[in-house]
C-alpha positions in Angstrom: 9.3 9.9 -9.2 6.6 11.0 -11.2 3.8 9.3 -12.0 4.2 9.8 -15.7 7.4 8.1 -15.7 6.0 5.4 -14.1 3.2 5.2 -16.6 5.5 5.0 -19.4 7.7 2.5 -17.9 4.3 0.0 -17.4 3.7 1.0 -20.8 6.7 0.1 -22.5 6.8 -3.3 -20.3 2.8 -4.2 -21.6 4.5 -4.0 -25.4 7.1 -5.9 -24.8 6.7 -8.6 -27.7 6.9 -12.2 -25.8 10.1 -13.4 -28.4 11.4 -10.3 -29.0 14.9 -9.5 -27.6 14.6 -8.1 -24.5 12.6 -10.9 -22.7 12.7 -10.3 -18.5 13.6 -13.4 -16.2 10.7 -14.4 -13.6 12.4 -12.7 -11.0 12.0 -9.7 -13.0 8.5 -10.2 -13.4 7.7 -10.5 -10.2 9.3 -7.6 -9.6 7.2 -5.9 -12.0 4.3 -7.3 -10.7 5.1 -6.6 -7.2 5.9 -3.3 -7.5 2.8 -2.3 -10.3 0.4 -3.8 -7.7 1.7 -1.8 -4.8 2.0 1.4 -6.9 -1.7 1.0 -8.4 -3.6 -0.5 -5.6 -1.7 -0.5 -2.3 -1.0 -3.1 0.4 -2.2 -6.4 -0.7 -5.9 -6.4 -0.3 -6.9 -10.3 -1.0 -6.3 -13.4 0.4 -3.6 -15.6 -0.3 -4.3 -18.5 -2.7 -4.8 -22.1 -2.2 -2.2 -24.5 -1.7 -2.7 -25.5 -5.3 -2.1 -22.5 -6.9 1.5 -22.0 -7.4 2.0 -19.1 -9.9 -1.2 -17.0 -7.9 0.6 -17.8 -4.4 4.0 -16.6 -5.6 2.6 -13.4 -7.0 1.1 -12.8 -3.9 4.1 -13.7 -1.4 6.0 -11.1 -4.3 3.4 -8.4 -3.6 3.2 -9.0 0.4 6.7 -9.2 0.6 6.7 -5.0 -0.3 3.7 -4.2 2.1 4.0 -0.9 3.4 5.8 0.9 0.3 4.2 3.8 -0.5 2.9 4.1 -4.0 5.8 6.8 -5.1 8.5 4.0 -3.9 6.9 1.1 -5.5 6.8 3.5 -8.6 10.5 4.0 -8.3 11.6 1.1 -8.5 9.3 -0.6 -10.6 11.1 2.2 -13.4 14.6 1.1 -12.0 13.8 -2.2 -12.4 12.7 -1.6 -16.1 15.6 0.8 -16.5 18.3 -1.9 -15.4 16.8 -5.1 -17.9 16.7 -2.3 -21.0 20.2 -1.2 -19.9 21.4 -5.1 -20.3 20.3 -4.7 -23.6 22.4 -2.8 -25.9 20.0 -2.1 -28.9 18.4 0.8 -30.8 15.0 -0.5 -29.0 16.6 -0.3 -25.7 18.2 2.8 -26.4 15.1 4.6 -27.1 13.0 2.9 -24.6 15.5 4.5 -22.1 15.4 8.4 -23.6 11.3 8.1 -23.8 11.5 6.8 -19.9 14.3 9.6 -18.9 12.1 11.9 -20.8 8.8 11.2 -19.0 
């Protein structure tokens, strides 16, 4: 997996307009997070947060929960987790979203 891919794939998730068409589920956004945080930065480097902090805890559990993937993996399958929600979606953006990721 090359890194360029990868940077296009976190590119192309960033511009994903918040009602456009292809809108990912939270699961999928951990995901993204999870793996974009272990591809950029590593092993999770900060505590976990308070009790009262539920969206900042599940991040972090999501991000923990892929401790120990190097960045190359977490790469991987932050683009095949991109590559499956655009593949769900069967339109011209989709479509070209795929070939510029392929591409990369």
């Amino acid at each position: 997996m090359s890194e360029a891919k990868f940077d296009k794939a976190v590119a192309t998730v960033q511009a994903l307009p918040k009602d456009g068409p292809i809108k990912p589920s939270q699961d999928q956004q951990l995901a993204f997070y999870q793996y974009y945080k272990q591809g950029t930065i590593g092993d999770v480097n900060t505590e976990r947060p308070g009790m009262m902090d539920f969206v900042g805890k599940k991040k972090w559990d999501a991000w923990n929960s892929v401790k120990g993937t190097t960045k190359e993996d977490a790469w991987a399958k932050y683009v095949e987790e991109l590559l499956k929600l655009l593949k769900s979606h069967d339109t011209e953006e989709s479509k070209k979203a795929i070939a510029e990721i392929e591409a990369a």
